[in-house]
TORLO-575975 format. One record per residue (C-alpha): residue number from 0; x, y, z. Coordinates in pm, whole numbers, plus 50000, padded with zeros to 5 digits. Example, Ala and Ser with C-alpha at 12.3 -4.5 7.8 and 13.67 -1.06 7.14 Angstrom:
BEGIN
num:0&xx:51230&yy:49550&zz:50780 $
num:1&xx:51367&yy:49894&zz:50714 $
end
This chain:
BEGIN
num:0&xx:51870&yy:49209&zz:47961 $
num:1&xx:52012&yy:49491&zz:48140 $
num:2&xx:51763&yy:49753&zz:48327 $
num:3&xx:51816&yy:50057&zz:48519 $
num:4&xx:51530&yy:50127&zz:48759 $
num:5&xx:51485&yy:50468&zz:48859 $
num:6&xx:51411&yy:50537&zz:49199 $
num:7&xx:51475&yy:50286&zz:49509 $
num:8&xx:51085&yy:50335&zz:49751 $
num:9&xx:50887&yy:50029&zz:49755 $
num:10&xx:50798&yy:49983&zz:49360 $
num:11&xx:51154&yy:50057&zz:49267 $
num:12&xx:51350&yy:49807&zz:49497 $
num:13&xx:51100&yy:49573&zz:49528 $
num:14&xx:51099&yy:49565&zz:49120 $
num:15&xx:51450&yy:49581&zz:49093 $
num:16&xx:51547&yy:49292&zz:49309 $
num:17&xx:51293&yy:49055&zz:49142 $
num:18&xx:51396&yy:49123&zz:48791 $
num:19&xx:51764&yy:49067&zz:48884 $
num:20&xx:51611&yy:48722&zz:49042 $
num:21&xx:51517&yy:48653&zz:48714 $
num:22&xx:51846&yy:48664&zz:48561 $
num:23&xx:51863&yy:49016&zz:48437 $
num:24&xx:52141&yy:49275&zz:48506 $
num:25&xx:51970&yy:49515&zz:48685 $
num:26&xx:52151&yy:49868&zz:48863 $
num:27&xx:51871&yy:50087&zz:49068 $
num:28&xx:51966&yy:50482&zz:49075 $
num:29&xx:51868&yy:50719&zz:49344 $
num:30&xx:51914&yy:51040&zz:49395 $
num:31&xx:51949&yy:50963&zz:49800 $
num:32&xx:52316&yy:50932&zz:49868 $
num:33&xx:52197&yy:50806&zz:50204 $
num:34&xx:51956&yy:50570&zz:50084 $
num:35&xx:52222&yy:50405&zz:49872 $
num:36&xx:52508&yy:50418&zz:50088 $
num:37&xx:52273&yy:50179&zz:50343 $
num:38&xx:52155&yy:49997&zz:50042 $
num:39&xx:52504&yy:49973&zz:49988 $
num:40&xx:52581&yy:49844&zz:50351 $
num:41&xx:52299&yy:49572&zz:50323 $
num:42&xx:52032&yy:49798&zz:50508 $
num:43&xx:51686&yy:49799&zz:50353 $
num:44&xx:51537&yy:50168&zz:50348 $
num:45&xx:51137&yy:50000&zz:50349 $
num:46&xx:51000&yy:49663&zz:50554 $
num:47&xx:50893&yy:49397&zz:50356 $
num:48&xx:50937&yy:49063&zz:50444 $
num:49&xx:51175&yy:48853&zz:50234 $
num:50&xx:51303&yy:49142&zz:50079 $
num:51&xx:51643&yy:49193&zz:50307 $
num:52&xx:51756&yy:48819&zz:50153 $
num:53&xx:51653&yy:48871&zz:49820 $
num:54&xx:51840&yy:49190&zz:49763 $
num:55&xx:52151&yy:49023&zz:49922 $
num:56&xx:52179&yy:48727&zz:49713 $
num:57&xx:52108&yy:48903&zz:49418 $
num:58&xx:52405&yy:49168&zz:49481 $
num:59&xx:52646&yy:48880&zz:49617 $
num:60&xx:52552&yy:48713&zz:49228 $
num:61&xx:52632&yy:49060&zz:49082 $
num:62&xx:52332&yy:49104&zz:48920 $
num:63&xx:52194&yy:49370&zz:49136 $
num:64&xx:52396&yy:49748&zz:49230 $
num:65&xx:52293&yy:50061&zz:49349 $
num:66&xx:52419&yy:50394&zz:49237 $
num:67&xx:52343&yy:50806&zz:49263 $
num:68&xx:52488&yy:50868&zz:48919 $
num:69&xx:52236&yy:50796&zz:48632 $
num:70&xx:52436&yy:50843&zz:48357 $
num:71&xx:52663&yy:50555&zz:48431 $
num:72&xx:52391&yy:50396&zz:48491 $
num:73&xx:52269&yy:50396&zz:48167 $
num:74&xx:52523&yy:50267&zz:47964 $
num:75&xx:52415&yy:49997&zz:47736 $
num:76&xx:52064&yy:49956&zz:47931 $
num:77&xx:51787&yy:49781&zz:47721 $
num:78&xx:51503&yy:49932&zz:47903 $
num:79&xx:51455&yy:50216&zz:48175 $
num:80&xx:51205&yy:50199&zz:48435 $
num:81&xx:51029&yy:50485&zz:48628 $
num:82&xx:50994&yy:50412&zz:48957 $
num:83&xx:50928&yy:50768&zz:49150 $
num:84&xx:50711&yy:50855&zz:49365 $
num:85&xx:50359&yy:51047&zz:49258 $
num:86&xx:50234&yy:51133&zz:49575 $
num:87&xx:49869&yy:51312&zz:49552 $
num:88&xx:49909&yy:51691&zz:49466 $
num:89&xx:49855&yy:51967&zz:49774 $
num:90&xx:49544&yy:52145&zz:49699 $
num:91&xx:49337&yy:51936&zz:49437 $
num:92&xx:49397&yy:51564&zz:49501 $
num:93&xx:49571&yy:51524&zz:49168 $
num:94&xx:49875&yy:51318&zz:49159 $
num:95&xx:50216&yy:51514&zz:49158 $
num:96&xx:50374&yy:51403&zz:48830 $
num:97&xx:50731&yy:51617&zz:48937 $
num:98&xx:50948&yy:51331&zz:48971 $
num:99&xx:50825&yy:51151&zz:48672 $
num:100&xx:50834&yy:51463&zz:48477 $
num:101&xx:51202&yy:51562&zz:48585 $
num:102&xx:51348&yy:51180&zz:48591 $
num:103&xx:51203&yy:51250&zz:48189 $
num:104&xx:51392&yy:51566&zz:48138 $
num:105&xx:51739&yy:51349&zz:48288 $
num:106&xx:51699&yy:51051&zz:48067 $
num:107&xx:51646&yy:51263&zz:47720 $
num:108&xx:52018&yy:51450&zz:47818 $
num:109&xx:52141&yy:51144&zz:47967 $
num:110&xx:52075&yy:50867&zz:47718 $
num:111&xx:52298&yy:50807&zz:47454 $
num:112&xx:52180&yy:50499&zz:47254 $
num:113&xx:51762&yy:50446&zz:47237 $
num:114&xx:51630&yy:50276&zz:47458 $
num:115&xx:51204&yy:50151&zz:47610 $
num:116&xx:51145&yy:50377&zz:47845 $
num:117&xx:50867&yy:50257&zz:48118 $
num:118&xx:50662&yy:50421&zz:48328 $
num:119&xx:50605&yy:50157&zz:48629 $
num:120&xx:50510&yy:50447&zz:48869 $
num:121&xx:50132&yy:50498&zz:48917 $
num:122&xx:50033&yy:50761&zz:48691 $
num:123&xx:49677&yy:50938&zz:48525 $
num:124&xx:49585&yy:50862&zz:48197 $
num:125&xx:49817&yy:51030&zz:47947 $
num:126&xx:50119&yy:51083&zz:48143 $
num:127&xx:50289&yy:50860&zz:47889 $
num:128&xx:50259&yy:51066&zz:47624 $
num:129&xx:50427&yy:51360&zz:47786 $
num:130&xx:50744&yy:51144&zz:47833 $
num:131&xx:50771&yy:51013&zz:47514 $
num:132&xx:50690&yy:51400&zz:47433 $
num:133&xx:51002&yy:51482&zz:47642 $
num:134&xx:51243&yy:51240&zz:47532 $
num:135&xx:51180&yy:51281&zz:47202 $
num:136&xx:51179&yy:51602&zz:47214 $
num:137&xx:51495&yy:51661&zz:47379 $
num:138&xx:51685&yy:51342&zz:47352 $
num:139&xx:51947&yy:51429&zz:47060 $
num:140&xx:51754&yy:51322&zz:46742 $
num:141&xx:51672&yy:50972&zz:46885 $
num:142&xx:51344&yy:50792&zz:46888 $
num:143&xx:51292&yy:50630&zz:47295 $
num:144&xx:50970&yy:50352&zz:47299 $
num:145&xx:50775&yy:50459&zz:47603 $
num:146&xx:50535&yy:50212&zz:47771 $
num:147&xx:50356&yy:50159&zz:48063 $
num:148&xx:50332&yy:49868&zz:48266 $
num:149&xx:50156&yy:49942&zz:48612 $
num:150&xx:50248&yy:49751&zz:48919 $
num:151&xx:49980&yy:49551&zz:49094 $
num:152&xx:50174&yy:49463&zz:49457 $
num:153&xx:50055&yy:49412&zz:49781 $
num:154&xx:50299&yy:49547&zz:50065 $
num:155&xx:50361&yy:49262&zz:50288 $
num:156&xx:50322&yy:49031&zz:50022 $
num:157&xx:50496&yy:49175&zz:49702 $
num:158&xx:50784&yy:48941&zz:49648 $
num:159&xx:50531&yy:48666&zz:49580 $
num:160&xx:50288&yy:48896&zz:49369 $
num:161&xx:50530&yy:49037&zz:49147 $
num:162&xx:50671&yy:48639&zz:49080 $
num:163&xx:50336&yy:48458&zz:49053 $
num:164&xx:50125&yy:48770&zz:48936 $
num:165&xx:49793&yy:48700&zz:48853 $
num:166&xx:49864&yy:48919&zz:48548 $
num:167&xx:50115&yy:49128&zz:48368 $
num:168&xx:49951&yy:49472&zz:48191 $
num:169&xx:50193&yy:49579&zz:47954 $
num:170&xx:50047&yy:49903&zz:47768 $
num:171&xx:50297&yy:49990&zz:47467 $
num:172&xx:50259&yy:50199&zz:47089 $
num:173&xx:50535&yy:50012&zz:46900 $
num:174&xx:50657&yy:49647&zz:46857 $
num:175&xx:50992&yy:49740&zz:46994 $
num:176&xx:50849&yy:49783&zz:47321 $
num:177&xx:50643&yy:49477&zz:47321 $
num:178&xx:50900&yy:49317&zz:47236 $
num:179&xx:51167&yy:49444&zz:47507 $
num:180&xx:50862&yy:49395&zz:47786 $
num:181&xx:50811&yy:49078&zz:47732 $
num:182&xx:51136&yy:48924&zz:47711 $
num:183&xx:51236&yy:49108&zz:48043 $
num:184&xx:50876&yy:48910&zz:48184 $
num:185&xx:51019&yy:48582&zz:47949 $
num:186&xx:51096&yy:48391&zz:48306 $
num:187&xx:50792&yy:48404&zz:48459 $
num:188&xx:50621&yy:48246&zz:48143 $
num:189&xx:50641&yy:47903&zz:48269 $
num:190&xx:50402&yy:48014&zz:48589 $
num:191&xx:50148&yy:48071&zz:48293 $
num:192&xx:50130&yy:48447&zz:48420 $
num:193&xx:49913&yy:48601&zz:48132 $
num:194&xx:50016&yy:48890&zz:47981 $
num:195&xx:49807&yy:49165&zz:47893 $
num:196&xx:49912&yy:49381&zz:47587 $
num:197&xx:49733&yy:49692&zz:47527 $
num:198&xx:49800&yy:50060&zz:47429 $
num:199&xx:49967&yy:50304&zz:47656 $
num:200&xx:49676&yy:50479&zz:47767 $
num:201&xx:49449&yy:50195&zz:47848 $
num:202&xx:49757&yy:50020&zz:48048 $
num:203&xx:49715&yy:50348&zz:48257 $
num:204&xx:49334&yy:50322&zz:48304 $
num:205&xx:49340&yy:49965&zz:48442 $
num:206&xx:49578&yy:50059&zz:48722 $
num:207&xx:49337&yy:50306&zz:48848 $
num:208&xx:49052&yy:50147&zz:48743 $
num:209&xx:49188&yy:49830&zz:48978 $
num:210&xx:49271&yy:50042&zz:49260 $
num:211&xx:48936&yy:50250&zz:49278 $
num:212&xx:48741&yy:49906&zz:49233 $
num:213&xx:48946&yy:49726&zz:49555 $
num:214&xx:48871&yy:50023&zz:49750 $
num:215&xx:48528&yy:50059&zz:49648 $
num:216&xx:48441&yy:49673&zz:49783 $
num:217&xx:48595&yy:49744&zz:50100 $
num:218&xx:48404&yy:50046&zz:50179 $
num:219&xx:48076&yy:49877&zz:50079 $
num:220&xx:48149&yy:49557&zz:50300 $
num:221&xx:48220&yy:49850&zz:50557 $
num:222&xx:47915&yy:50024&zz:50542 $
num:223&xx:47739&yy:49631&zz:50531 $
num:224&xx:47901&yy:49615&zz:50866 $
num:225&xx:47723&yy:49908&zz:51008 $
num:226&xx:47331&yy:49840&zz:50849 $
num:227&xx:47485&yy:49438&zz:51011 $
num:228&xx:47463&yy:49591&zz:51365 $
num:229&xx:47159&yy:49786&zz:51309 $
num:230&xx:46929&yy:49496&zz:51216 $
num:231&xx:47107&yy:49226&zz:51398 $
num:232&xx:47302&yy:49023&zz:51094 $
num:233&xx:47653&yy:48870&zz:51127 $
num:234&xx:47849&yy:49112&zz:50835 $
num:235&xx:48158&yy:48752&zz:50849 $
num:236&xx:47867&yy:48566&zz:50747 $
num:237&xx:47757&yy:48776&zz:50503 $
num:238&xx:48057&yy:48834&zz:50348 $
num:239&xx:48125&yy:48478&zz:50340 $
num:240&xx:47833&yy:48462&zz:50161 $
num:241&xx:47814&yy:48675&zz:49854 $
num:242&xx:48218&yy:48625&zz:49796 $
num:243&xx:48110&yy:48216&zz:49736 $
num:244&xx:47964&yy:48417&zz:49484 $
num:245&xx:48253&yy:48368&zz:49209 $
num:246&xx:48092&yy:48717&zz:49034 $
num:247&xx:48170&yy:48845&zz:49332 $
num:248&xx:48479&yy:48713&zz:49506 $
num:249&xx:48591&yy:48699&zz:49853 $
num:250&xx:48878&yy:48914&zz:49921 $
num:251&xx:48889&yy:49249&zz:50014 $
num:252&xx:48515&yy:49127&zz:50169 $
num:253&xx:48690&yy:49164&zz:50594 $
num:254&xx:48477&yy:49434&zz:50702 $
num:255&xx:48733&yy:49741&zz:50968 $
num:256&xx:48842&yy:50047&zz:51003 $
num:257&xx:48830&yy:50143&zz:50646 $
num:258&xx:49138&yy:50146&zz:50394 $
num:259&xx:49459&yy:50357&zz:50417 $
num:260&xx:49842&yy:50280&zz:50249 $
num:261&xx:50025&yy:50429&zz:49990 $
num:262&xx:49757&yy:50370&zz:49726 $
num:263&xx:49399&yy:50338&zz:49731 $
num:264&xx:49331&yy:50670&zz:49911 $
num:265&xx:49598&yy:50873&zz:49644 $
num:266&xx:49483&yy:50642&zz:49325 $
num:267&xx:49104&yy:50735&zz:49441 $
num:268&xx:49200&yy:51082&zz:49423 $
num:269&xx:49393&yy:51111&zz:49129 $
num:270&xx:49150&yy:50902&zz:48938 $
num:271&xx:48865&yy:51138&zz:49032 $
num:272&xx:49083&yy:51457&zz:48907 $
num:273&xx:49097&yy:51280&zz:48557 $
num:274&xx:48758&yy:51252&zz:48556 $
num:275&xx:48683&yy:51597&zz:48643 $
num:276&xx:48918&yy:51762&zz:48400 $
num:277&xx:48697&yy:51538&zz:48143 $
num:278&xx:48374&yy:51598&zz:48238 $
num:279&xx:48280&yy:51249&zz:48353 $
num:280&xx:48169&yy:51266&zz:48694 $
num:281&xx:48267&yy:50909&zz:48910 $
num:282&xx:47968&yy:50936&zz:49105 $
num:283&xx:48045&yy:50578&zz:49337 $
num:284&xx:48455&yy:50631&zz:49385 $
num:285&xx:48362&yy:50978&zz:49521 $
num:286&xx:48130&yy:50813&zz:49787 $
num:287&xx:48387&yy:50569&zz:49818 $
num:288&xx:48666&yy:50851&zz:49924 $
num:289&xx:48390&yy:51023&zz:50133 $
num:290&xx:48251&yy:50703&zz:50307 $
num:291&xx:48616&yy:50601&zz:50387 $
num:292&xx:48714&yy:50922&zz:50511 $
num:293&xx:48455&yy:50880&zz:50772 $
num:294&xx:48453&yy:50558&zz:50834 $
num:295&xx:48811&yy:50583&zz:51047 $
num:296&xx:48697&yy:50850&zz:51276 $
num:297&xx:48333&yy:50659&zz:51305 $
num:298&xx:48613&yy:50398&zz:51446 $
num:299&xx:48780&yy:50618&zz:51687 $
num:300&xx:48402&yy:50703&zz:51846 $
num:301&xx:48301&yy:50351&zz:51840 $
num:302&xx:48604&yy:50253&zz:52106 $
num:303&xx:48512&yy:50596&zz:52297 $
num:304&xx:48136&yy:50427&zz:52312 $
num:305&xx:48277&yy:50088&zz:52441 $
num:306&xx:48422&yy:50359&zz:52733 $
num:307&xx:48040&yy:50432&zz:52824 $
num:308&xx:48060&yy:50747&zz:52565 $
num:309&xx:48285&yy:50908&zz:52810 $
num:310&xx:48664&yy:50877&zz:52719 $
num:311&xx:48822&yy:51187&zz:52948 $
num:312&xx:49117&yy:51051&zz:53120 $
num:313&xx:49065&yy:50702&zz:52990 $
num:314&xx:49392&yy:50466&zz:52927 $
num:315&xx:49330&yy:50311&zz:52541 $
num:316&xx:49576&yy:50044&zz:52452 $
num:317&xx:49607&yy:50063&zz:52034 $
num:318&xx:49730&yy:49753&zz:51893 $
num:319&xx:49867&yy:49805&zz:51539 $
num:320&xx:49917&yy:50136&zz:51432 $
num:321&xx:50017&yy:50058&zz:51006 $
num:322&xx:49776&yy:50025&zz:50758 $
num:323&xx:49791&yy:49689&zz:50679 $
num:324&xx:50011&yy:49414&zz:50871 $
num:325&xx:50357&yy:49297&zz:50754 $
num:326&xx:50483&yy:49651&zz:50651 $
num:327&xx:50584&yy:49956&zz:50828 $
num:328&xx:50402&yy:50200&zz:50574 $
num:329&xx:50217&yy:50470&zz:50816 $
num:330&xx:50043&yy:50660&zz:50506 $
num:331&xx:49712&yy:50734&zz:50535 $
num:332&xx:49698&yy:50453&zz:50793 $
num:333&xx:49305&yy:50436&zz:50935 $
num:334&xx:49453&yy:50419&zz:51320 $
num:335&xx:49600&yy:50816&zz:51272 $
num:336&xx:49261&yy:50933&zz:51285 $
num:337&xx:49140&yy:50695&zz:51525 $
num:338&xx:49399&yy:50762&zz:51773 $
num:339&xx:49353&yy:51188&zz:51735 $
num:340&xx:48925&yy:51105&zz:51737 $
num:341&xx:49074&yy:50918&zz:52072 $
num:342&xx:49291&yy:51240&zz:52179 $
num:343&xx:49008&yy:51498&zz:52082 $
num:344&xx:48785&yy:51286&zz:52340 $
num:345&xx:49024&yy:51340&zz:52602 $
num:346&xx:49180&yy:51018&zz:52619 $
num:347&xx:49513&yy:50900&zz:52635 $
num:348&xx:49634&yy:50661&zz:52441 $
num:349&xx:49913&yy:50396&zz:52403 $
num:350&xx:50010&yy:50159&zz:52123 $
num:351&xx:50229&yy:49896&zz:52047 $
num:352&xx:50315&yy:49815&zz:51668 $
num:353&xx:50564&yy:49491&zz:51573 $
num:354&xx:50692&yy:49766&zz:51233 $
num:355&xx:50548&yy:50076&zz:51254 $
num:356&xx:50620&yy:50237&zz:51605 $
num:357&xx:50943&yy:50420&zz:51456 $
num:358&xx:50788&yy:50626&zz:51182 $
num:359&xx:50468&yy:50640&zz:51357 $
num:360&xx:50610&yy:50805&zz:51671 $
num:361&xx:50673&yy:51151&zz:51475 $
num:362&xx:50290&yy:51163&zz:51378 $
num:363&xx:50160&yy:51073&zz:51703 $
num:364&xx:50402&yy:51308&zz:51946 $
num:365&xx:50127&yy:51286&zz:52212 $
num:366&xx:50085&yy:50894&zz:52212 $
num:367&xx:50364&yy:50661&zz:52440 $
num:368&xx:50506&yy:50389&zz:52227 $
num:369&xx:50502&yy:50033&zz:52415 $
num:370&xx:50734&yy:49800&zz:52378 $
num:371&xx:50456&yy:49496&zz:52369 $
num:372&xx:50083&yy:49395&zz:52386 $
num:373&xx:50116&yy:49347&zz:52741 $
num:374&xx:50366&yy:49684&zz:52832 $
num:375&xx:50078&yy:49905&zz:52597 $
num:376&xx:49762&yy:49720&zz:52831 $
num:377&xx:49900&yy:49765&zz:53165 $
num:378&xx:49631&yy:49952&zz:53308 $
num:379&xx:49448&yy:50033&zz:53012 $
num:380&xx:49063&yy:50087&zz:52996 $
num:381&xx:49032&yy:49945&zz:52678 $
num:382&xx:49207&yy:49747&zz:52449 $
num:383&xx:49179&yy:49822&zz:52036 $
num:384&xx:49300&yy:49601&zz:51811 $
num:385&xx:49338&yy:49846&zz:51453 $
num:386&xx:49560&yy:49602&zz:51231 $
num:387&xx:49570&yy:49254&zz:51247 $
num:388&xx:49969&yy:49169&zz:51280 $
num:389&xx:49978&yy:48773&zz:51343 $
num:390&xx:50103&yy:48873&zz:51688 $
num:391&xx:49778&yy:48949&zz:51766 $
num:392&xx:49572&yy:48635&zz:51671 $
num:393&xx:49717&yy:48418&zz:52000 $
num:394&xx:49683&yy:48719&zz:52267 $
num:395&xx:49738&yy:48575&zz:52606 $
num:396&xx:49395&yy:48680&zz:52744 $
num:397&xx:49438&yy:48511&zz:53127 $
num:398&xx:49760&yy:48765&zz:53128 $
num:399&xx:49603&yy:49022&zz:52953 $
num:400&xx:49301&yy:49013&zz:53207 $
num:401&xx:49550&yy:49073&zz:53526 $
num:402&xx:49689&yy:49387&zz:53293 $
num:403&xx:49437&yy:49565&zz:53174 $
num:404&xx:49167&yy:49778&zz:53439 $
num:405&xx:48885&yy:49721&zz:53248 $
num:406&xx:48838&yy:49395&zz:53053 $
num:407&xx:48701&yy:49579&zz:52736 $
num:408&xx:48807&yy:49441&zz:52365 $
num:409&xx:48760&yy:49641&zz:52055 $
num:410&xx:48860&yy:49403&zz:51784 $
num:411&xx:48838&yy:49636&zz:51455 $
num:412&xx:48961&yy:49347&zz:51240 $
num:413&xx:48733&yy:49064&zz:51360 $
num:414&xx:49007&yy:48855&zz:51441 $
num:415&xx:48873&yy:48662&zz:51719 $
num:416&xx:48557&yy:48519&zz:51763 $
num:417&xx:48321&yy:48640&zz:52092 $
num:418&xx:48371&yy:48333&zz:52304 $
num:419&xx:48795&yy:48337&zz:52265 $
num:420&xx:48769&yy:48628&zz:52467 $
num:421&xx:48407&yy:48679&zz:52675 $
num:422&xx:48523&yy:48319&zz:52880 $
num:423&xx:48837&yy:48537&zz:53077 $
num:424&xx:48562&yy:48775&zz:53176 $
num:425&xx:48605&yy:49073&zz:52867 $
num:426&xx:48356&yy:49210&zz:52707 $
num:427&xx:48409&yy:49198&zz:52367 $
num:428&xx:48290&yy:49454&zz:52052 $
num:429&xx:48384&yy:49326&zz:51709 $
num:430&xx:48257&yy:49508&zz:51379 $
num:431&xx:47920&yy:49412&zz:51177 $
num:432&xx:47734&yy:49225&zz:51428 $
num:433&xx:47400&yy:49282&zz:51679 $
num:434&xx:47642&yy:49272&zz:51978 $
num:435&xx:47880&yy:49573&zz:51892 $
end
């Protein structure tokens, strides 16, 4: 079939390369000239791993092109995706439907034959329905299908999730675009991937709904952590186990610094506006957003303790500054308010990052950037481990004991256990248990 996605960030590309995997002639449009002029030149604007080859082979096949001009780009397209951003609105948390809104208002001028429309950007309950309002409205006497059909990826890992996806949501009001949706999903049929057909609205819901549940288990596995240290428990062990639970589940169960990226903390938001504007108050994802807001500086004061409460003029080594490993996504990212709770103390602070150093230099203008483990722990006080890249599970710990000034390890992620690191001589706070 032949798709245009609109809009090239992380959804969009990500999206766009995987459905021309599977066979379909797919042409992503962007209003960035720069972003496709490097797309263009084989330089991918976001890092995810795996995605550099699969955009490659896919444009060598011709499958896969990038353009700025959307009406070209529509010619003859079987479905159009949304794929804009919907960051959360200044001033009342709600998300900013602008681009979705405006990419609308472009499609009902620019499209010349009817077409499904779908909304694949994260959006509140409803948001459909002003679309299809809009195209219809203003697209030249023709009737557009408009669906929804939510994207469930994890960034570092969204290649695999969006080919062996542990379900497709598909929320549609006619057969047409039922129809269209799930021949463009046809190939991944023979992975069994169910598919999930509902109406528009409730294909909305469950993308929120998902989001606000994931982020409410890690904030209660968080707080676990902290009654854990109180009353002597191991929080591993008890996560281990209520997730043999199967009720229950064990992911999203690794108690740290509390969750940050380019969804939870907006989706949270935005799903708690909806609920406002309807009267239904979301009593737990509001504690949720609260806990989690304080949970990252509670972080930030927790390495200042392992400096004997007194941080002033103190060398902190940060290891990991993105929210999550494997991406370079700096949004919301727990280790921006550990680092200023680290500056506000008085301390100063260096990190090393294998992604995220570039974007996050900006952000943190009073933080040096190392260029490794070692380079950021040369003298350091304290060492912090905030995201758990890979290359920091094998640390060298006999040469990071002859680099560091004080043998002090903060392990926010749990990655190690105690005796790993206490036998070169470190003392070493993890999260959840009697001996933070």
């Amino acid at each position: 079939m032949k798709i245009a996605m609109i809009g090239t960030g992380y959804v969009g590309l990500v999206s766009g390369a995987c459905f021309s995997d599977f066979g379909h002639d797919v042409i992503c449009v962007d209003k960035d000239s720069s972003k496709i002029d490097a797309l263009h030149a084989g330089k991918i604007p976001i890092y995810e791993p795996g995605l550099d080859e699969l955009v490659a082979s896919n444009v060598s096949a011709g499958r896969l092109r990038f353009t700025t001009e959307l009406a070209s780009a529509l010619d003859g397209v079987d479905a159009v995706f949304i794929a804009v951003g919907t960051p959360s609105r200044r001033g009342d948390g709600h998300a900013d439907l602008s681009y979705v809104y405006a990419v609308a208002e472009e499609l009902a001028g620019a499209l010349d034959h009817e077409a499904v429309v779908v909304t694949k950007s994260t959006v509140p309950v409803g948001t459909g329905d002003e679309v299809e309002r809009i195209l219809n409205e203003k697209g030249h006497g023709l009737t557009h299908s408009v669906g929804s059909n939510p994207e469930f990826l994890r960034e570092g890992a969204a290649i695999g999730d969006f080919k062996r996806p542990d379900r497709i949501v598909i929320g549609v009001e006619d057969e047409r675009a039922e129809k269209v949706l799930r021949e463009i999903y046809r190939p991944l049929f023979l992975n069994e991937a169910p598919v999930l057909a509902t109406r528009r609205r409730t294909a909305e819901m469950i993308k929120y709904a998902a989001n606000a549940f994931l982020a409410t288990k890690i904030t209660f596995i968080n707080e676990i952590a902290d009654l854990c240290e109180a009353v002597g428990a191991d929080v591993q062990d008890v996560a281990r186990g209520i997730g043999l639970d199967n009720r229950i589940g064990k992911k999203f169960l690794n108690a740290g610094p509390g969750y940050g990226g380019s969804c939870f903390p907006k989706d949270t938001l935005a799903l708690m506006k909806t609920a406002q504007d309807h009267d239904v108050p979301l009593r737990i994802v509001e504690a949720t957003v609260q806990a989690n807001d304080l949970r990252k500086r509670s972080m930030g004061r927790k390495i200042v303790h392992a400096l004997g409460d007194d941080a002033r003029g103190k060398r902190v080594a940060i290891l990991g500054l993105t929210f999550k490993p494997n991406t370079d996504d700096m949004r919301d990212s727990p280790a921006l308010a550990i680092v200023q709770t680290l500056l506000d103390a008085g301390a100063k602070v260096v990190a090393y990052d294998p992604e995220g150093m570039e974007i996050a230099a900006p952000m943190m203008p009073q933080v040096e950037m190392a260029d490794s483990v070692y380079a950021a722990a040369e003298g350091a006080d304290v060492v912090a481990i905030v995201t758990e890249w890979d290359a920091f599970r094998a640390l060298d710990f006999g040469r990071l004991a002859q680099s560091v000034k004080q043998r002090i390890l903060v392990d926010l992620r749990n990655i190690y256990r105690p005796e790993e690191v206490t036998r070169h001589g470190f003392q070493y706070i993890a999260i959840g248990t009697s001996a933070a």
